[in-house]
Residue frames relative to the residue before (quaternion, step in Angstrom):
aa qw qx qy qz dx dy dz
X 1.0000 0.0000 0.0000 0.0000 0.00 0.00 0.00
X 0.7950 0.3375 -0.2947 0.4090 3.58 0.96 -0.34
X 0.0119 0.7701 -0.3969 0.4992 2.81 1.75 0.78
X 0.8260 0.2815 -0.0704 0.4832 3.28 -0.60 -2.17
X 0.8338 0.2776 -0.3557 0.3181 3.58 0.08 -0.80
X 0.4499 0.6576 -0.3933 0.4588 3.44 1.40 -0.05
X 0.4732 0.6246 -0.2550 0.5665 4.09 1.23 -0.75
X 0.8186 0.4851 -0.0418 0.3048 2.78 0.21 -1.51
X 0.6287 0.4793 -0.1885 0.5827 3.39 1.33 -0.89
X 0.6288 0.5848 -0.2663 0.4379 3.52 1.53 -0.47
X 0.5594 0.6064 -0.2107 0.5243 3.11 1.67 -1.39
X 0.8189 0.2171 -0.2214 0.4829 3.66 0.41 -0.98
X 0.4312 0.5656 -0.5547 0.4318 4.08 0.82 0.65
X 0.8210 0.3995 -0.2258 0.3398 3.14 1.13 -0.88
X 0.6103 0.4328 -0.3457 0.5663 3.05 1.06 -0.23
X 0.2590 0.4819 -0.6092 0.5741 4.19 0.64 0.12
X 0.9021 0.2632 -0.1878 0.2858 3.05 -0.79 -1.53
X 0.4308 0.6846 -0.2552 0.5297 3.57 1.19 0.09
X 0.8090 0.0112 -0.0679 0.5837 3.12 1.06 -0.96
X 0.8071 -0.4534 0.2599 0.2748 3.28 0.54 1.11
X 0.6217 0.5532 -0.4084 0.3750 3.64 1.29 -0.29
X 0.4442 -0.6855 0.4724 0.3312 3.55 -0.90 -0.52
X 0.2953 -0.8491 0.3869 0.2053 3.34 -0.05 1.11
X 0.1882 0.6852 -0.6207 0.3314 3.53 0.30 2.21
X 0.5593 -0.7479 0.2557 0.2501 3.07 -0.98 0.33
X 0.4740 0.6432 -0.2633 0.5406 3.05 2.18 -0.57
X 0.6771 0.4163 -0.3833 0.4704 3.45 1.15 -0.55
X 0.5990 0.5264 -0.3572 0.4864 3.48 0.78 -0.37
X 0.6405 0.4905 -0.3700 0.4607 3.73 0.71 -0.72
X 0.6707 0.6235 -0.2200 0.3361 3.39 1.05 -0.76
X 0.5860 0.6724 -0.1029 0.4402 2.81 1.68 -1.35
X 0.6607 0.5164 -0.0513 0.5424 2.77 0.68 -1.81
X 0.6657 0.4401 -0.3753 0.4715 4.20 0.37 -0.65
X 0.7266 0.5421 -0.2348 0.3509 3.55 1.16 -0.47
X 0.5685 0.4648 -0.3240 0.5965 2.93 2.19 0.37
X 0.6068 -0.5579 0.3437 0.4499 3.08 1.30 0.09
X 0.6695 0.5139 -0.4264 0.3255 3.33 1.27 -0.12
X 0.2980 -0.7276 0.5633 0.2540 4.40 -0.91 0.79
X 0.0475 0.6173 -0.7782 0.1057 3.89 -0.55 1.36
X 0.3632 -0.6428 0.6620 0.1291 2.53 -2.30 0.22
X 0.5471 -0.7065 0.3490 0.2824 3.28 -1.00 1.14
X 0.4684 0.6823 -0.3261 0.4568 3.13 1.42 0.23
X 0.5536 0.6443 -0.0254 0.5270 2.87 1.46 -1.64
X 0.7893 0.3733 -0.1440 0.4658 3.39 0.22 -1.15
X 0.6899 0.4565 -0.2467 0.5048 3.94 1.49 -0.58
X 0.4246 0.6633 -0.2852 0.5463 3.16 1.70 0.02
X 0.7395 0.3341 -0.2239 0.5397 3.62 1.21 -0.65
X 0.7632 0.3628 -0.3001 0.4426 3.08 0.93 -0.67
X 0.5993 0.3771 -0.4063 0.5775 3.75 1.15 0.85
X 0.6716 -0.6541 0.3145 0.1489 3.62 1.09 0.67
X 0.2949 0.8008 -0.3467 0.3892 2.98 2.31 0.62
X 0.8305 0.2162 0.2076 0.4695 3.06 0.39 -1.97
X 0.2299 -0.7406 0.6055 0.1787 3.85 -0.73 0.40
X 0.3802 -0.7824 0.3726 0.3231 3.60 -0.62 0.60
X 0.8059 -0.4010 0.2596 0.3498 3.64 -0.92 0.20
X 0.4851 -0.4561 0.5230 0.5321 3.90 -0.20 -0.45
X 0.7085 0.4390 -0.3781 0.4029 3.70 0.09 -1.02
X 0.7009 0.5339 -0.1855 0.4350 3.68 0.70 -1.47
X 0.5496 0.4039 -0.4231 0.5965 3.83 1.16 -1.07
X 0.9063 0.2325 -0.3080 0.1723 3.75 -0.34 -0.52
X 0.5081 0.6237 -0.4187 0.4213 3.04 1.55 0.87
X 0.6951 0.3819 -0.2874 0.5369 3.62 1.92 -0.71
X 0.3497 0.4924 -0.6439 0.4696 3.66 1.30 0.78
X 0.8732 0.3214 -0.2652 0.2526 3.57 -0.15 -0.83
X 0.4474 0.5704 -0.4465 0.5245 3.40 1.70 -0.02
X 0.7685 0.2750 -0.2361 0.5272 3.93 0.96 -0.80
X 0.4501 -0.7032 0.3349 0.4369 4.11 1.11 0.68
X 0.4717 0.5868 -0.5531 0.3568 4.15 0.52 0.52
X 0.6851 -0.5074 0.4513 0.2635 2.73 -1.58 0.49
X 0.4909 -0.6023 0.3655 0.5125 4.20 -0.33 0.00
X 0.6455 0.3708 -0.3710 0.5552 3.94 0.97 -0.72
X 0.3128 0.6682 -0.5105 0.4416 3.98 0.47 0.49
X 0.7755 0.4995 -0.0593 0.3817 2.61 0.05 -1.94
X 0.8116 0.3909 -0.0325 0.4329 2.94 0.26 -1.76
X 0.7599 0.0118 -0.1043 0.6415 4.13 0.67 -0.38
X 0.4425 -0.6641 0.4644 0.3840 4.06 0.88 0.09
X 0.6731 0.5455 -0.3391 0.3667 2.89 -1.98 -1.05
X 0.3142 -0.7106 0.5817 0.2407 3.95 -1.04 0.59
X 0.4288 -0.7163 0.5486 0.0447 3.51 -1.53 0.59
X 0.3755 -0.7545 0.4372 0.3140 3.69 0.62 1.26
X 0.8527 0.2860 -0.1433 0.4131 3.54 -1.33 -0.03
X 0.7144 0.3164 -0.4897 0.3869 3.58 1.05 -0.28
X 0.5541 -0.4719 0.6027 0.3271 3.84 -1.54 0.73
X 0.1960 -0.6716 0.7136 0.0369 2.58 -1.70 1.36
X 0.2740 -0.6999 0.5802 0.3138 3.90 -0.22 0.82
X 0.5127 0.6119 -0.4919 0.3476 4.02 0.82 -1.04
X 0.5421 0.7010 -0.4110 0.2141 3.90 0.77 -1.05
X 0.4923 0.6275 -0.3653 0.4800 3.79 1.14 -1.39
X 0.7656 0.5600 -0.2868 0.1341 3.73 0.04 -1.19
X 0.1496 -0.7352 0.4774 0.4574 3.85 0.14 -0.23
X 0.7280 -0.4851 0.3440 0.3412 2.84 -1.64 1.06
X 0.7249 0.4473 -0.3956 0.3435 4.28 0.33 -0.28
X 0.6295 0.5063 -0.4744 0.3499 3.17 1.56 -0.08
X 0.2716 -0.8303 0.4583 0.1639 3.61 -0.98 0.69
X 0.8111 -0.3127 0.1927 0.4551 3.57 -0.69 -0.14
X 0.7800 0.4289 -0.2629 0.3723 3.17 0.71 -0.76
X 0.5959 0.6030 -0.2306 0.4776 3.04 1.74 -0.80
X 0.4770 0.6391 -0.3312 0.5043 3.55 1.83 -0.86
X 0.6588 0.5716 -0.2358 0.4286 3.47 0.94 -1.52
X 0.6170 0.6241 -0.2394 0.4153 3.56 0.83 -1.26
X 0.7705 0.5078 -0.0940 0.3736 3.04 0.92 -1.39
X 0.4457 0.6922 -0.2562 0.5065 2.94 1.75 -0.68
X 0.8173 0.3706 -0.2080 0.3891 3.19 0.06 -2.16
X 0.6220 0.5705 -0.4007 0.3564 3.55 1.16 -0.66
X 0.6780 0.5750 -0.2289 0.3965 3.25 1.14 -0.70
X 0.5152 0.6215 -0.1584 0.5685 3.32 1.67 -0.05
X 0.8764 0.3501 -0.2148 0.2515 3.28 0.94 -0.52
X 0.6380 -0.5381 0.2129 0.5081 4.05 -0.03 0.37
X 0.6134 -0.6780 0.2899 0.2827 2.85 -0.67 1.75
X 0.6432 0.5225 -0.4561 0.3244 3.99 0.96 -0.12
X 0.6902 0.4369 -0.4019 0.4138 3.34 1.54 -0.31
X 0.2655 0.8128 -0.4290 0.2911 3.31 1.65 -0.09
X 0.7445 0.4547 -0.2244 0.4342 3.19 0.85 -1.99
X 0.6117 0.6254 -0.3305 0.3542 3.49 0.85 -0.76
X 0.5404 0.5902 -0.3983 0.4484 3.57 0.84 -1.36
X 0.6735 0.5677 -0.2641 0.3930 3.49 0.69 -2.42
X 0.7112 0.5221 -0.2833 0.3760 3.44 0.47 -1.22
X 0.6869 0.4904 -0.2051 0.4955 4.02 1.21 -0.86
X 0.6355 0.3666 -0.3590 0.5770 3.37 1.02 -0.74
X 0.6334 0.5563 -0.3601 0.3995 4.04 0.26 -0.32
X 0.5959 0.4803 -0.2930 0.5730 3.47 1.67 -0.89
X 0.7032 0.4605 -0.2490 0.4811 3.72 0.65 -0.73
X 0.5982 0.4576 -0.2698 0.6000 3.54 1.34 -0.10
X 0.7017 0.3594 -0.3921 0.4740 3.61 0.45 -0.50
X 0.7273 0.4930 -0.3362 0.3390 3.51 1.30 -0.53
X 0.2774 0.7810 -0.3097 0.4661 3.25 1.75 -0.41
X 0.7977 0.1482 -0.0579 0.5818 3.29 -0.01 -1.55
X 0.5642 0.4012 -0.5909 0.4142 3.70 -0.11 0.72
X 0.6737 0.4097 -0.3395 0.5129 3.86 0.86 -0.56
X 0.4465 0.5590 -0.4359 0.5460 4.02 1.23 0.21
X 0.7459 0.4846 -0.3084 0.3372 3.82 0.62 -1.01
């Protein structure tokens, strides 16, 4: 058994770091509350020293906070034939930015327009300091 959670604690350092997060636990707790899932940072350093394995609920919120699939995550290595939704994404976007993208997608289309409207301002300004 420490075997598996040892693996495992390897599997999700790398991917963290894969996607760009820091592998703390407050950031994970944080992360993870924004899927709706409540861990403890206690909890969550427990996996990432190879103590503990997370729940079902928790493995399939830090597959998608870190863009794997839950059996990724959870036993590695890829599985022919199963679809990876993460595939659509380019490779620079990272978890958090996955996450971002989410929450924007989630929200009433009037703040929708707004986000659109801020990132376009920060782009038009972007490329005027390029000229």
């Amino acid at each position: 058994m420490k075997k598996e959670h040892d693996a495992f604690a390897a599997r999700l350092h790398a991917a963290l770091k894969n996607a760009g997060i820091e592998p703390r636990p407050v950031v994970l707790e944080k992360l993870l509350a924004r899927r709706g899932v409540a861990v403890t940072a206690q909890a969550i350093s427990g996996w990432l020293h190879g103590r503990y394995m997370p729940k079902p609920a928790a493995m399939r919120a830090l597959a998608v906070v870190v863009g794997l699939e839950p059996y990724q995550l959870q036993y590695g290595g890829r599985t022919e034939g199963v679809r990876d939704d993460h595939d659509a994404w380019p490779t620079r976007v990272n978890g958090r930015d996955r996450l971002a993208f989410e929450e924007f997608l989630g929200l009433p289309e009037a703040q929708r327009e707004l986000v659109r409207g801020l990132i376009a301002a920060l782009a038009d300004g972007m490329q005027r300091k390029r000229r």
